[in-house]
LOMAR-164770 format. One record per residue (C-alpha): residue number from 1; y negated, x, z negated; residue in three letters. Coordinates in Angstrom, 2 decimals. Layout:
REM LOMAR-164770
> resi  v  u  w  resn
> NUM  Y  X  Z  ala
...
//
This chain:
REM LOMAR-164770
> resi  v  u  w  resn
> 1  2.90  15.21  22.63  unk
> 2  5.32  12.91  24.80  unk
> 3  2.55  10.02  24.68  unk
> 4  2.33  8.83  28.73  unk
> 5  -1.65  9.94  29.20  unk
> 6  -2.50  6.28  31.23  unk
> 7  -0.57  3.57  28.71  unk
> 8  -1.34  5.12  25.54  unk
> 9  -4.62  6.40  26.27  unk
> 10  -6.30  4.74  23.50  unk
> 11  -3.89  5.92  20.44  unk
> 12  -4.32  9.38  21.86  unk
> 13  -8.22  8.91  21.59  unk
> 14  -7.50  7.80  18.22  unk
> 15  -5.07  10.44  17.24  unk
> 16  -8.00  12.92  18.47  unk
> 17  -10.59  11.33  16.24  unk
> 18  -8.62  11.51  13.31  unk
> 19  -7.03  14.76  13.01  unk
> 20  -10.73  15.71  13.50  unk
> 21  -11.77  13.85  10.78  unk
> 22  -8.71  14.94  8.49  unk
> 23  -9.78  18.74  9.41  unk
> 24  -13.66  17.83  9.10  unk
> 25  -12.84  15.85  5.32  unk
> 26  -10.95  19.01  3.94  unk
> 27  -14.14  21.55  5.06  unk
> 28  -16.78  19.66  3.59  unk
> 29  -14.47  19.23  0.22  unk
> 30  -14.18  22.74  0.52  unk
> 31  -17.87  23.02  1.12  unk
> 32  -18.34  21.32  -1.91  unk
> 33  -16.32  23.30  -4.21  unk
> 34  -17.75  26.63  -3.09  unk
> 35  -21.38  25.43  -3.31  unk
> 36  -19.67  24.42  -7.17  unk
> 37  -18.72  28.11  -7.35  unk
> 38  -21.58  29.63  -7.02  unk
> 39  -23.16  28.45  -10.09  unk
> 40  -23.57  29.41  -13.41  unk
> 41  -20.12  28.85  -15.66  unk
> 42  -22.71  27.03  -18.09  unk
> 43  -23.95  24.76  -15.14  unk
> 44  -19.86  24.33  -14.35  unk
> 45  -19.29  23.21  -17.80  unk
> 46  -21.92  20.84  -17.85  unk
> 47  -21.62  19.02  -15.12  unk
> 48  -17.72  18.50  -16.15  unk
> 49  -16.79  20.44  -13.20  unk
> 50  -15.27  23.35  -15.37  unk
> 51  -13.95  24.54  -18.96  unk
> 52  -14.89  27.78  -20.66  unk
> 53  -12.88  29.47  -23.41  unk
> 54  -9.09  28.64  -22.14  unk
> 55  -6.78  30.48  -23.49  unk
> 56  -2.94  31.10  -22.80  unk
> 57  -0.63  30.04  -25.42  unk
> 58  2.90  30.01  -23.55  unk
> 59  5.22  28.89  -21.12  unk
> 60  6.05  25.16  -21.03  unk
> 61  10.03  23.92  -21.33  unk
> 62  9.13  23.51  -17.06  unk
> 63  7.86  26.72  -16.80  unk
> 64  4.35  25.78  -16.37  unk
> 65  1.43  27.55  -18.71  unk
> 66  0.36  25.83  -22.34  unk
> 67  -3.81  26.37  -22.70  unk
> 68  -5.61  25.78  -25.07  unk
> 69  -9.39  25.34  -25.41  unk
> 70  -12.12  24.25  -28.22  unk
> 71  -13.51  21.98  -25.97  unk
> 72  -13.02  19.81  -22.69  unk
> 73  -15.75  17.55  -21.48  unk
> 74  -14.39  18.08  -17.58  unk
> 75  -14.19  15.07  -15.50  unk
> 76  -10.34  16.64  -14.74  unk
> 77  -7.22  14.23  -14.59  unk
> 78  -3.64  15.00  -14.73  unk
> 79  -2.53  15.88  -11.02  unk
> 80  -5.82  17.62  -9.86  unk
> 81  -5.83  21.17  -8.67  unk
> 82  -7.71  23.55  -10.48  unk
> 83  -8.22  27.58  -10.42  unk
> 84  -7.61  29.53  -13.34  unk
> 85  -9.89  32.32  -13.48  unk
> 86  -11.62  34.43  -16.50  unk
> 87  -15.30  32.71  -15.38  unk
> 88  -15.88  33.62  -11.77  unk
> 89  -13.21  31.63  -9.57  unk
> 90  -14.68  33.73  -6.38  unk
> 91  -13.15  36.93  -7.76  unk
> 92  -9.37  38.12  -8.96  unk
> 93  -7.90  37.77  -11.40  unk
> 94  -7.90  33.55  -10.52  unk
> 95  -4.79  31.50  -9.55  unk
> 96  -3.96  27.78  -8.37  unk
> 97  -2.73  25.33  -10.43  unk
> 98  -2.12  21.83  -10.85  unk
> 99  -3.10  20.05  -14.09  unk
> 100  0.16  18.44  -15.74  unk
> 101  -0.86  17.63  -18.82  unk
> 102  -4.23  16.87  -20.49  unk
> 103  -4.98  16.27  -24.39  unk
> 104  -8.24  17.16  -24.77  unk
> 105  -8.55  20.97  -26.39  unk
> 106  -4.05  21.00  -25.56  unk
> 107  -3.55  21.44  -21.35  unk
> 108  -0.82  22.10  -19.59  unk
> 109  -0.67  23.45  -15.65  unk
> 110  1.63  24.79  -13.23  unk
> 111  1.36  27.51  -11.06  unk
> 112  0.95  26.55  -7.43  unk
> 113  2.69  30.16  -6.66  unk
> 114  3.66  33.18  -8.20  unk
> 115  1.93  36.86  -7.50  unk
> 116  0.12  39.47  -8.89  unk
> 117  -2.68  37.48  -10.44  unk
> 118  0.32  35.70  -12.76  unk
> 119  1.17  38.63  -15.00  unk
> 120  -2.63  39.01  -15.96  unk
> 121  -1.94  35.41  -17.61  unk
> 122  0.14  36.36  -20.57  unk
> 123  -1.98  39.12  -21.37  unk
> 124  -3.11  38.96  -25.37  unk
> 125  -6.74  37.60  -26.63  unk
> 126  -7.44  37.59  -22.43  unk
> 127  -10.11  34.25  -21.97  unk
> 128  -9.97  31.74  -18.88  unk
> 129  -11.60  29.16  -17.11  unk
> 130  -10.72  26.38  -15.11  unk
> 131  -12.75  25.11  -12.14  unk
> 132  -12.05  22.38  -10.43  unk
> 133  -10.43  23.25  -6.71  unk
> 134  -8.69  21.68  -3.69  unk
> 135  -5.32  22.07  -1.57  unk
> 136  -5.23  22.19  1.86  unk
> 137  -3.22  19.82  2.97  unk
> 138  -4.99  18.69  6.57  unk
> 139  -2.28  21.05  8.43  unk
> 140  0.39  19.19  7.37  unk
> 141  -1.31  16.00  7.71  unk
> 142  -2.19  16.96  11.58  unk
> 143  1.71  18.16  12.18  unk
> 144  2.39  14.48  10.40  unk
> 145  -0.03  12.61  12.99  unk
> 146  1.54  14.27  15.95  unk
> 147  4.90  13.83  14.91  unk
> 148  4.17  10.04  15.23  unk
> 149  2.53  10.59  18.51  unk
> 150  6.18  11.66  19.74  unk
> 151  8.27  8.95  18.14  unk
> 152  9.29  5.87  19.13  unk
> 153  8.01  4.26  15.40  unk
> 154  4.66  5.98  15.41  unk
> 155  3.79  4.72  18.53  unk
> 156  4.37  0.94  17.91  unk
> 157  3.88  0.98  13.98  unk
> 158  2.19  3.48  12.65  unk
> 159  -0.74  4.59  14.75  unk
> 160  -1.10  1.11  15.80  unk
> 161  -1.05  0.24  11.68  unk
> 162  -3.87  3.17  11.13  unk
> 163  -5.92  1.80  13.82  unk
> 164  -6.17  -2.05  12.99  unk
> 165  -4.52  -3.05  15.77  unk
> 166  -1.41  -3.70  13.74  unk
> 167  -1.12  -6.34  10.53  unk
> 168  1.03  -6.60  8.01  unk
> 169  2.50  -10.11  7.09  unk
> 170  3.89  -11.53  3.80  unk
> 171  6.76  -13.96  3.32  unk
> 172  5.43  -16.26  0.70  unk
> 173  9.11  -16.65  -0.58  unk
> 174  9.85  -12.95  -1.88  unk
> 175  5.88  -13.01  -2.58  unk
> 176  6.27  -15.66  -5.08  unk
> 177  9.53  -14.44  -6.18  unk
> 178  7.63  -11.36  -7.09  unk
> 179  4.87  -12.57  -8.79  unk
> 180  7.74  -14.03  -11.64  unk
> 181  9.29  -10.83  -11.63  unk
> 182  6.18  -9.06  -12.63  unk
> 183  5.42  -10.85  -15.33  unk
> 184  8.67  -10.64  -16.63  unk
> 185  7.90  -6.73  -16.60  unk
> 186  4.81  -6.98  -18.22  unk
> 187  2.39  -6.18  -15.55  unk
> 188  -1.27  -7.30  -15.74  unk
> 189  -2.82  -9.95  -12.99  unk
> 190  -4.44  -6.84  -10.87  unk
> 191  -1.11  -4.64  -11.06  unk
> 192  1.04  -8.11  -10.39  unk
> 193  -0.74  -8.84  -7.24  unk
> 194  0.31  -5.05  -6.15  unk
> 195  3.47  -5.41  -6.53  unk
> 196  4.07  -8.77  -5.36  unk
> 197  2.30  -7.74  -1.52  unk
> 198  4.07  -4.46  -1.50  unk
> 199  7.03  -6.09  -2.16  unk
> 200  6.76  -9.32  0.21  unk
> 201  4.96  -7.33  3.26  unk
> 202  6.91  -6.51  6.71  unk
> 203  5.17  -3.24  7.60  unk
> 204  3.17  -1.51  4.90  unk
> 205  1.05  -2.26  1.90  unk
> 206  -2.14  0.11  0.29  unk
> 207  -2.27  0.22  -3.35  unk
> 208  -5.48  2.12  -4.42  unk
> 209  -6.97  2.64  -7.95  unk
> 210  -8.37  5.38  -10.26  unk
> 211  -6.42  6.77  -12.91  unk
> 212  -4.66  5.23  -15.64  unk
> 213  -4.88  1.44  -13.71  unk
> 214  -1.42  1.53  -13.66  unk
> 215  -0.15  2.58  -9.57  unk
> 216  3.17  4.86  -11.04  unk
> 217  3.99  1.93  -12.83  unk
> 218  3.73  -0.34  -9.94  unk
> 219  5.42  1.90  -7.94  unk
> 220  8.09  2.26  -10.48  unk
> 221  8.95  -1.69  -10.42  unk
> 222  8.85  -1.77  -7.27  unk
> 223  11.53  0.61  -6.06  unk
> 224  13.80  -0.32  -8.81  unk
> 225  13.22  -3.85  -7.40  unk
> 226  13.76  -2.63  -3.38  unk
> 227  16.78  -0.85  -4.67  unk
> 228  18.34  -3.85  -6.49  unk
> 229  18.66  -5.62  -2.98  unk
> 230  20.43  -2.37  -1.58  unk
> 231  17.16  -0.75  0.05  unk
> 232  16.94  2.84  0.27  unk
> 233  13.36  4.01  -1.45  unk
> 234  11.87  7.44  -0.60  unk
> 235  9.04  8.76  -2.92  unk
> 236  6.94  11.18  -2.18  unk
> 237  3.47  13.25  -3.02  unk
> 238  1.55  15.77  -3.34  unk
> 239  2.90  17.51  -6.01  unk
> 240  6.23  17.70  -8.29  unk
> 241  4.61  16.27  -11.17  unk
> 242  3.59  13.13  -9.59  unk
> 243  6.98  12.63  -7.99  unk
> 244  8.13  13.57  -11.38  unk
> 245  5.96  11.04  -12.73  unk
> 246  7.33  8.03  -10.62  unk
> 247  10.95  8.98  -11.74  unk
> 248  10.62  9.30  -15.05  unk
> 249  8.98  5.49  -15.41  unk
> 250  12.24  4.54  -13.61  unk
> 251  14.34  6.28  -15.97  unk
> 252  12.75  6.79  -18.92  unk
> 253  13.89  9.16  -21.53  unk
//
């Protein structure tokens, strides 16, 4: 990193601590999951941490796979990462995948690669299971920290930003601006509020919630709203279908 060792000696401290912590949070999730492994496929199910008895039924118009199953009780929400495996995710056949669609006993996922595993997939009357499972992402997340350690905007924004050295501020006029613009949308107080900061702050705004609160909508709004006033909006994830998500609010079809 270009960071001078005596004036920035703290960020580099804290750029230490948390690509440790980044690295640290992905093995214990991984931890997790292959403590999950090791059990039963009945103990799986019944903790909502798996689903028995998938089947393939075809290809999706995205070229993802159709499943089908007589029963999902699995705490599993469109977006997660699962492995597809016939009931022991520690051996092969098994495969990534990301969950894009979820009704119940009608799922749909997408193949986080193609190999060998793939072709056992369309094989007839063959039975699955899906187990929950992670991505490792901390590499890219590390390569991401030290890229700000070099530039110009991660020293005086960013770093300073994840550290709490650095505050955001609002200006009350495009706050309050906001607020009337959201509930000409439709959004609800909670999802309002969201908008209206990330709209009004100077730096950077965190909007957090579980599923189905209503953040792709929010985040919908407010890049149409950035991109009214001739802003250029970058969205991003973690996977295609999220990103997919965002754009399709924007442009429904």
């Amino acid at each position: 990193m270009s960071l001078p060792a005596d004036s920035h000696k703290p960020l580099l401290a804290f750029l230490d601590r948390l690509t440790r912590f980044v690295r640290d949070e992905y093995l214990a999730q991984r931890r997790q999951i292959d403590l999950t492994w090791r059990k039963p496929i009945g103990e799986r199910v019944a903790a909502g941490r798996a689903i028995e008895g998938v089947r393939v039924v075809g290809l999706s118009p995205e070229g993802g796979l159709q499943l089908a199953c007589a029963r999902n009780a699995s705490r599993f929400r469109e977006g997660d990462i699962l492995c597809l495996n016939q009931g022991d995710p520690n051996f092969h056949p098994k495969i990534k995948v990301t969950l894009t669609q979820d009704r119940e006993t009608q799922l749909g996922v997408a193949p986080a690669e193609i190999g060998p595993d793939l072709v056992a997939l369309v094989e007839p009357g063959s039975i699955w299971a899906l187990d929950e499972d992670t991505l490792d992402l901390s590499q890219i997340i590390v390569e991401a920290l030290g890229e700000a350690g070099d530039r110009g905007a991660g020293i005086q924004r960013i770093l300073p930003l994840l550290m709490g050295d650095l505050r955001p501020g609002t200006d009350l006029a495009r706050y309050e601006r906001a607020l009337q613009q959201a509930e000409d949308v439709g959004l609800n107080d909670d999802q309002a509020e969201a908008f209206a900061q990330a709209y009004a702050t100077d730096l950077a705004w965190l909007v957090q919630g579980p599923p189905g609160t209503g953040k792709t909508r929010v985040l919908a709004h407010l890049a149409a709203a950035l991109a009214e006033e001739g802003e250029r909006v970058l969205i991003t994830g973690f996977t295609h279908r999220a990103i997919n998500n965002a754009l399709n609010r924007l442009y429904p079809k």
